[in-house]
C-alpha positions as CSV (number, residue, x, y, z in Angstrom):
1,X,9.6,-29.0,42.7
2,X,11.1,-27.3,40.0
3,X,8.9,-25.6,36.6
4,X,9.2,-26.7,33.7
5,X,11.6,-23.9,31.6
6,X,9.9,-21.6,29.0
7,X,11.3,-19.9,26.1
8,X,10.8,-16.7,27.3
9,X,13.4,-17.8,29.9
10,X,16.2,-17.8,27.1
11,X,15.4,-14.2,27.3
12,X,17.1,-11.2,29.7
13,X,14.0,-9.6,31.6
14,X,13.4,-6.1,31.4
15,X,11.9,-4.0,33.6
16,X,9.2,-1.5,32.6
17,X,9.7,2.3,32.4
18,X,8.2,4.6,35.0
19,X,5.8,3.4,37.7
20,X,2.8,1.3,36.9
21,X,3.5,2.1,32.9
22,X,4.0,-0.1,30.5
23,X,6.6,1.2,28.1
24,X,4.9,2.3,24.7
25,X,2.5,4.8,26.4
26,X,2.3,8.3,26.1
27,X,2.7,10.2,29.6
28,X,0.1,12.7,29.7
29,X,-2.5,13.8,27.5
30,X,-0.8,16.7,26.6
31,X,2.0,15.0,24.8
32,X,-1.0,13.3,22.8
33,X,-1.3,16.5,21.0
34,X,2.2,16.3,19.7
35,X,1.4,12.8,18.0
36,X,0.8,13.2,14.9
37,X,0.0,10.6,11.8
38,X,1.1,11.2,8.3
39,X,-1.6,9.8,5.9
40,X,0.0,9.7,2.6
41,X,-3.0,10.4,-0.6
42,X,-2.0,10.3,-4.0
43,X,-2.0,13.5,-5.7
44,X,-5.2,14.9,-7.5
45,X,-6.0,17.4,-9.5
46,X,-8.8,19.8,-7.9
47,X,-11.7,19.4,-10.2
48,X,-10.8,15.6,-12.2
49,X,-14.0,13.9,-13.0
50,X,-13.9,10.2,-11.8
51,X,-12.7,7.8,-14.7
52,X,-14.5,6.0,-17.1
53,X,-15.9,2.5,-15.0
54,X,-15.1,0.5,-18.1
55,X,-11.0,1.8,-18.0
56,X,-10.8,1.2,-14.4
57,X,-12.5,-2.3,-14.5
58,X,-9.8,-2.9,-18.0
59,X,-7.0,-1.7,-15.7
60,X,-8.2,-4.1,-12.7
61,X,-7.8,-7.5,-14.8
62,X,-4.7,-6.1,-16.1
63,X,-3.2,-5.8,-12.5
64,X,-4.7,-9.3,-11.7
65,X,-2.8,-10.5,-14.2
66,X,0.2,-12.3,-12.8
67,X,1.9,-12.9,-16.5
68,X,2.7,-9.1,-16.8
69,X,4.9,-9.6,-13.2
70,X,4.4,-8.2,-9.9
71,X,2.5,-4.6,-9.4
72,X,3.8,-3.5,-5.8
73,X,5.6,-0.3,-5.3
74,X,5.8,1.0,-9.3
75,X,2.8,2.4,-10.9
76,X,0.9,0.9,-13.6
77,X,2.8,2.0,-16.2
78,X,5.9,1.2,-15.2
79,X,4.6,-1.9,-14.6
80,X,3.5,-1.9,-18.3
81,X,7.0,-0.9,-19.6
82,X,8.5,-3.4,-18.0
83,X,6.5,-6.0,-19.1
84,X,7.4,-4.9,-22.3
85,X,11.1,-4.8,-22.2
86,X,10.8,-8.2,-21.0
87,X,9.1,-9.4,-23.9
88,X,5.4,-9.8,-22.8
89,X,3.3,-8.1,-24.9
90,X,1.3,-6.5,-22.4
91,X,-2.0,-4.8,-23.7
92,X,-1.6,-1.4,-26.1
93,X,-5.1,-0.4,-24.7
94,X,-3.9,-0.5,-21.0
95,X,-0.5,2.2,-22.2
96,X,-2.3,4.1,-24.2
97,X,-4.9,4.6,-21.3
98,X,-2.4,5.4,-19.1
99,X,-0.9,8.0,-21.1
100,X,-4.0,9.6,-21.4
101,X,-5.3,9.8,-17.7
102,X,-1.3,9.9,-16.5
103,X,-2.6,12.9,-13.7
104,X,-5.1,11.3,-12.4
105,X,-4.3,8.7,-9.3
106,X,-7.1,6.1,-9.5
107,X,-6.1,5.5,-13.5
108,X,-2.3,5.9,-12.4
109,X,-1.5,3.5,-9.4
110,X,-2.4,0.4,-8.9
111,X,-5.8,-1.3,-8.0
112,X,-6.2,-2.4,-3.9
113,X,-8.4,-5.4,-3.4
114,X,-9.8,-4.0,0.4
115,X,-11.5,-7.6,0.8
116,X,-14.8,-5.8,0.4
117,X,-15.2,-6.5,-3.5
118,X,-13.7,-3.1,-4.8
């Protein structure tokens, strides 16, 4: 009787490195030490006081907003300027905020919704 033909079979097979291993893996545990995982934080200054709830809550609508375009990869206020240039009117409060908190991180980039509420 013959099977009935999978996708996969469109596929060349390819045989797994090293006996018993399937490829990915780290050999030995000392090769674990040399992995290493880059966590990029945004900078902060060593003794910033956390902002103002109020500004950060104001800054949260205003990267909800969808009329002021997209937010991903530019900070807030480039976000802001660029609203501008394209003609719409994005909040004075939010730039002026901006300017004023510009070196610290949690004023300066972008709010993450973490799907916990905050």
């Amino acid at each position: 009787t013959e099977q009935p033909r999978r996708i996969t079979d469109s596929f060349p097979r390819r045989r797994r490195r090293g006996p018993g291993r399937p490829p990915g893996r780290l050999k030995d545990k000392k090769d674990k030490d040399k992995v290493q995982v880059k966590v990029r934080d945004p900078p902060r200054a060593p003794s910033q006081p956390p902002p103002d709830p109020a500004l950060l809550e104001m800054l949260r609508r205003f990267d909800l907003s969808w009329e002021y375009g997209p937010c991903t990869g530019i900070t807030r206020l480039q976000r802001w300027e660029r609203a501008q240039e394209l003609g719409l009117s994005p909040p004075g409060p939010i730039r002026d905020a901006l300017l004023e908190h510009r070196d610290n991180p949690d004023v300066t980039y972008r709010w993450v919704w973490d799907g916990m509420g905050g």
